[in-house]
C-alpha positions as CSV (number, residue, x, y, z in Angstrom):
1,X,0.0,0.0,0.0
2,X,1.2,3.4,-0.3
3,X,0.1,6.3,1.4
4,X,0.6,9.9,1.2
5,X,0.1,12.9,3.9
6,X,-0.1,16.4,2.7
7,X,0.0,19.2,5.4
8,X,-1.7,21.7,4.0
9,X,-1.9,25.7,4.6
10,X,-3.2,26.8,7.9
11,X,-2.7,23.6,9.3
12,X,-5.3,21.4,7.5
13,X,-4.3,18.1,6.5
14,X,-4.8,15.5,4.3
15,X,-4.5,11.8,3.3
16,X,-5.3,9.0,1.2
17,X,-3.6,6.1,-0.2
18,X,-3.5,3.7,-2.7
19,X,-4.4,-0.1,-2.5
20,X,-1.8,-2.8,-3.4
21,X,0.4,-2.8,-6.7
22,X,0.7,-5.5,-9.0
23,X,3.7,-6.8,-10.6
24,X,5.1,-4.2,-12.4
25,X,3.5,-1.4,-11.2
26,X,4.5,2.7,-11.5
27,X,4.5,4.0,-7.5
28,X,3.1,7.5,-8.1
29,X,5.9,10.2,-7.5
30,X,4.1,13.4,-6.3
31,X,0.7,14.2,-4.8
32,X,-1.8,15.7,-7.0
33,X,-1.4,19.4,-7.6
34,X,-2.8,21.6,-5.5
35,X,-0.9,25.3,-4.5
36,X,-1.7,25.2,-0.5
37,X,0.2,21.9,0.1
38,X,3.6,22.7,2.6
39,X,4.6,19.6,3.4
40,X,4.1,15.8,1.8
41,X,5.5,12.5,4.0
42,X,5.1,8.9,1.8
43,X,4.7,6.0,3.3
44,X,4.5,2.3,1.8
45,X,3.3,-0.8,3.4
46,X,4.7,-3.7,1.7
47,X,3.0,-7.1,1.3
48,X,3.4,-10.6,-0.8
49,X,0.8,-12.7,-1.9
50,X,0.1,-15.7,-4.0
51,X,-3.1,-16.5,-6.5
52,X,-2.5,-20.1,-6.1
53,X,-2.3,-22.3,-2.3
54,X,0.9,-24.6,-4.4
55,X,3.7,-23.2,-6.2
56,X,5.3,-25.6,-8.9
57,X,3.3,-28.7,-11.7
58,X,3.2,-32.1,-10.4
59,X,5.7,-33.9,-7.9
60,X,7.7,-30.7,-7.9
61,X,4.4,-28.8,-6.2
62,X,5.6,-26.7,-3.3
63,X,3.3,-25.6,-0.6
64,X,3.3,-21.9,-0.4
65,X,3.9,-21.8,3.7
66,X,6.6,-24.2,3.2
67,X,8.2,-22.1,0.7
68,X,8.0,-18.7,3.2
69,X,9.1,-20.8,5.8
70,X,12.0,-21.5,3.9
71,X,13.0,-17.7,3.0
72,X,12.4,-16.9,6.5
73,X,14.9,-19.6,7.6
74,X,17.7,-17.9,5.0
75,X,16.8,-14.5,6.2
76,X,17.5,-15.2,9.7
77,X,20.5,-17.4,9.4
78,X,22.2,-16.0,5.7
79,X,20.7,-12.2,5.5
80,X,21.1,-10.9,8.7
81,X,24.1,-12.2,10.5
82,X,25.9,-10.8,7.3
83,X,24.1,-7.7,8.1
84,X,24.8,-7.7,11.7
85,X,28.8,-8.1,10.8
86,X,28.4,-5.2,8.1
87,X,27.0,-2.6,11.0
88,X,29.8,-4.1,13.7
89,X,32.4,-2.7,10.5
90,X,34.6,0.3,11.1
């Protein structure tokens, strides 16, 4: 999802947002136009999800849990301890 908020002259504000992107998607750059807007803070809420319950034909079918449960696993024990020694660099 992605969100704007506009502060706009004499205090007023506004928001709105947009509902999920699909693949491939253009994130839009700048609020509409309007000449009282002061200030404009973007925020995104990111998301995955899958049209099917089984990724792969056959007897290569993969659950989709199993396959999250999976990139968790490399995230936690591949992603961030490499992270973790990058931030302990000089």
């Amino acid at each position: 999802m992605q969100y704007h908020d506009l502060t706009l002259t004499e205090g007023r504000s506004y928001s709105y947002g947009r509902d999920g992107l699909k693949d491939g998607a253009e994130i839009e750059q700048s609020p509409p136009k309007a000449n009282d807007i002061v200030e404009v803070q973007r925020r995104f809420s990111t998301y995955v999800t899958f049209d099917e319950p089984a990724v792969g034909t056959g007897a290569d079918t993969l659950e989709v849990e199993h396959v999250l449960e999976v990139c968790l696993e490399q995230v936690k024990n591949v992603v961030l301890p490499e992270f973790m020694q990058l931030l302990k660099s000089p």
